[in-house]
N, C-alpha and C positions, 0 to 999 in steps of 0.2 A: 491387447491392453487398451482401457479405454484413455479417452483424453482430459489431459486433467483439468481444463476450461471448458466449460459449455454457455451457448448462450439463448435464451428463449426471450422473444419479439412476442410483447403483447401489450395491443392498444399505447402503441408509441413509448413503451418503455422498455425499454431493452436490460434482459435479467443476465449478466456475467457472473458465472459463478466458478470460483476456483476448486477443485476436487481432487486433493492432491495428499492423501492419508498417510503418517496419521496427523501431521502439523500444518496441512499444506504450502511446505515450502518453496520457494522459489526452484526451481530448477531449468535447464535446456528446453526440456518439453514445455513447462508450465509458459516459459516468455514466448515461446513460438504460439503457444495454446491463446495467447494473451493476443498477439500481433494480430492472428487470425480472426478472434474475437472482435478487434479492436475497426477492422474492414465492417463485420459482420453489424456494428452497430452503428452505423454512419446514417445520418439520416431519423434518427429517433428522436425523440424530443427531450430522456435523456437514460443517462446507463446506466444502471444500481450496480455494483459491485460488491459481492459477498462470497463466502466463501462457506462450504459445509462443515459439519465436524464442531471438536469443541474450540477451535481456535481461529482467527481471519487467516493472517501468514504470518509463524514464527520465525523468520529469516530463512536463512539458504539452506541448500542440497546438502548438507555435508559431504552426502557418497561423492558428489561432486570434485570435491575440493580438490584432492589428488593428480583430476587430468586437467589438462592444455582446456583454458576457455573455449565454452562451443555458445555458436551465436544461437540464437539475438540474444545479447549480452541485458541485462535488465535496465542500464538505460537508454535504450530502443525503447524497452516498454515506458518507462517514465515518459521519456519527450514524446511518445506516440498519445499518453493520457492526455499530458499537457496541452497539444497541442490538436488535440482532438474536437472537430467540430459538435460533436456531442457532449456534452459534460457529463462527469462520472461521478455517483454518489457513493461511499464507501462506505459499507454498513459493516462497524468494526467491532468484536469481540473477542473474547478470550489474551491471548496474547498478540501484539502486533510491533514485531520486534525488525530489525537490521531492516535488508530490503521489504516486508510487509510494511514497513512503518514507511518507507522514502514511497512505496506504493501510495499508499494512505495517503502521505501528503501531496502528493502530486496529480489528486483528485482535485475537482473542484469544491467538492463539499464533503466533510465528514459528518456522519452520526455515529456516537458509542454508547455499546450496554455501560451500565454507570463501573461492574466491575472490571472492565475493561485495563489492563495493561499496557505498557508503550514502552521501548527503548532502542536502542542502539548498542545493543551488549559488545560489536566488534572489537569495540575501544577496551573490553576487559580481557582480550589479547593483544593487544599495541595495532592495532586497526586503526585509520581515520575512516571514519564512516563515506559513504557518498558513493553510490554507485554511478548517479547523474551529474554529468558538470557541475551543477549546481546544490549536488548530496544533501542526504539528511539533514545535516546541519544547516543549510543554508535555508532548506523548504521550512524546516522548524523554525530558524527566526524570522520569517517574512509570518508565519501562522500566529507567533503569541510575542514577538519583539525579540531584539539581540541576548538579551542578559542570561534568561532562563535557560536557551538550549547552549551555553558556552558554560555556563553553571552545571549543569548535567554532564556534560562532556567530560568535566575537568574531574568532578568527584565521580564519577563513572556510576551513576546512578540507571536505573529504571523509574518508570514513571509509574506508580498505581493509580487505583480510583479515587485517592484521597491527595495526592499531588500536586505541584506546580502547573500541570500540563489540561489543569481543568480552567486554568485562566487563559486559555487559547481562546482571541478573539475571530473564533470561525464564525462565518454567516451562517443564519439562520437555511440551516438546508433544508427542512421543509417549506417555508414559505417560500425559500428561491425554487424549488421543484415544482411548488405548483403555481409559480403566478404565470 
């Protein structure tokens, strides 16, 4: 079986790409694939982050769900982006839902296709979101302010392309990329 991360170095920018069919969800393999990745791009000037297929990550493994958590649990992979001397660009489309989305924000910079998707569907099984200390909820209001993602949360909403979530005050990721 191949791996569901891979990363290709070229001209100081390092290309992490998630490969993980058919939704690329998070899974065991994928946060280790990530961790791995995450070594492999140190030192770059910075890391795009994308993923193939028609979606970035629609949330977790399901198959998953049923056994005893197996590590690196996915916020490893958060605080390892965050904290990451490279910064990560997330080039996001299709859907970017549960952990794709705490992914997303735990980037330094997002871009999204305009029809792009967002949520935290957890919450519409009695879930609180947050894989990371500091979860979804918390990355989303430091991204576009308190009110929005507590508003979302409460009506259990998803985000479309015509949405609240297009008033997120994210920095401009291509000038920050290339100054």
């Amino acid at each position: 079986m191949s791996k569901p991360v891979h990363v290709e170095i070229d001209a100081g920018l390092a290309w992490v790409t998630i490969d993980n069919a058919p939704v690329n969800a998070t899974s065991a393999a994928v946060s280790a694939g990530f961790l791995e990745a995450l070594d492999k791009v140190q030192g770059s000037d910075l890391a795009v982050l994308r993923s193939a297929g028609r979606t970035f990550v629609a949330g977790g493994d399901m198959t998953e769900s049923d056994a005893a958590p197996a590590e690196p649990h996915l916020p490893a992979v958060e605080n390892a982006i965050e904290q990451s001397e490279t910064s990560f660009l997330a080039i996001l489309h299709g859907k970017v839902l549960g952990g794709g989305f705490e992914i997303a924000l735990a980037s330094a910079y997002r871009i999204a296709k305009p029809d792009t998707w967002f949520g935290l569907p957890e919450v519409n099984v009695g879930l609180i979101p947050g894989a990371s200390e500091r979860g979804g909820p918390m990355h989303w209001a430091d991204a576009q302010g308190k009110s929005k993602p507590r508003q979302a949360l409460v009506q259990i909403e998803q985000a479309g392309p015509n949405s609240s979530i297009r008033e997120c005050r994210y920095q401009d990721a291509l000038e920050k990329a290339t100054s």
